[in-house]
N, C-alpha and C positions, 0 to 999 in steps of 0.2 A: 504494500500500500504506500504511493505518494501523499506527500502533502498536498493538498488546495492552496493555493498562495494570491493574493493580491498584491497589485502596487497599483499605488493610492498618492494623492496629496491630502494633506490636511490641513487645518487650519491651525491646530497647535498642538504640542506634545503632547497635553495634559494628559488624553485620554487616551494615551495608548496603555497595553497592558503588558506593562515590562514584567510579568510573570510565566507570559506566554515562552514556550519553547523555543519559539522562531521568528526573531523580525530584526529587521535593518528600517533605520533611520539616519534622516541625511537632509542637511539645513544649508541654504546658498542663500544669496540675498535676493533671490528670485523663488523662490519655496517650499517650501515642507516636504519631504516627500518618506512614505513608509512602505516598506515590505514585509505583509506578514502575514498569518491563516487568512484565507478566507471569513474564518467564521469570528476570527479576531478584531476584524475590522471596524474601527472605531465609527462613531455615529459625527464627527468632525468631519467627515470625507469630503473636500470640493469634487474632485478628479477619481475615476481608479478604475483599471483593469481588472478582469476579473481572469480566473484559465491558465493561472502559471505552473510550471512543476517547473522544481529544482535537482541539481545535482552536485556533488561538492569532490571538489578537487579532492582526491586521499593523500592525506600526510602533509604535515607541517612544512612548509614552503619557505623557504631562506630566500631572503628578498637579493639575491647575487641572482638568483637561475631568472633566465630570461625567453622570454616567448612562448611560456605554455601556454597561458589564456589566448594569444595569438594565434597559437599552432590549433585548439580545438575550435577557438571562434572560426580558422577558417575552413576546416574541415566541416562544421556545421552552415559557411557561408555558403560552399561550394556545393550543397544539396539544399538549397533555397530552405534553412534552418534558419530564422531571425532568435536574436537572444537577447538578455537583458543581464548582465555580468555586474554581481556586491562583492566585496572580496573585506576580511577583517583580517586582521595581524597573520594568522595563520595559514589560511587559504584561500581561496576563490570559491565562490558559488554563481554559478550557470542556471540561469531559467529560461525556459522555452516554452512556448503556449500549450496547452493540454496537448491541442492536434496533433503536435510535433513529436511528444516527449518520447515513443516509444522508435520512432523513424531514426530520432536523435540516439540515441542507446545504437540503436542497429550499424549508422555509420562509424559511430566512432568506435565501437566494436572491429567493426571490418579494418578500421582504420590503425589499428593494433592497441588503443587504449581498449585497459582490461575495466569491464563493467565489474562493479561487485555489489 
C-alpha cells in the first residue's frame, strides 16, 4: 500500500498537523506551500493537487554524490513521467501522479534501479 499524498498551498502553518507521519513544508516570499496525506490536508488550502504517490531515494545520501535525482528525473522524463522532487538532509523523495506511479517503478526497474 502507497500513501495518498497532496500538494497544496496554504494560507498558514498553523494548521498543519506536524504529528502526521508524512509532510514537507516550504515558505518563499511568494507562498506557502505543503506536502502531505491526502487525508491530512488542512482546511487553510488556497491551491492543491490531489493523486501523488511517493518514492524515496534508499540510504542516507552525502551531499558530495552528484546526479542521482538527475539520473532518475530523466529516466522518468524520457517515458513522459512528470515529477515533483522534496528532498530533507538525508535523501530525496520523488512523487508522481497516481496514473504514473506503477509505469514509474517498471522503468526505473528496467533501468537497473533496484525497487524495494
Amino acid at each position: 500500500m502507497y500513501l495518498e499524498l497532496t500538494v497544496c498551498k496554504v494560507t498558514s502553518f498553523a494548521d498543519i498537523d506536524t504529528e502526521s507521519s508524512f509532510f514537507f513544508i516550504g515558505r518563499t516570499d511568494e507562498e506557502l506551500s505543503l506536502v502531505c496525506l491526502t487525508e491530512d490536508t488542512p482546511e487553510n488550502t488556497v491551491e492543491r493537487e490531489d493523486g501523488w504517490r511517493g518514492f524515496r531515494i534508499q540510504g542516507v545520501l552525502d551531499f558530495s554524490l552528484i546526479g542521482i535525482l538527475s539520473k532518475i528525473s530523466a529516466v522518468l522524463a524520457g517515458n513522459k513521467i512528470g515529477i515533483f522532487a522534496v528532498s530533507t538532509y538525508n535523501t530525496d523523495y520523488i512523487l508522481v501522479k497516481e496514473e504514473n506511479f506503477s509505469r514509474a517503478l517498471e522503468v526505473l526497474g528496467s533501468a537497473g534501479y533496484e525497487i524495494v
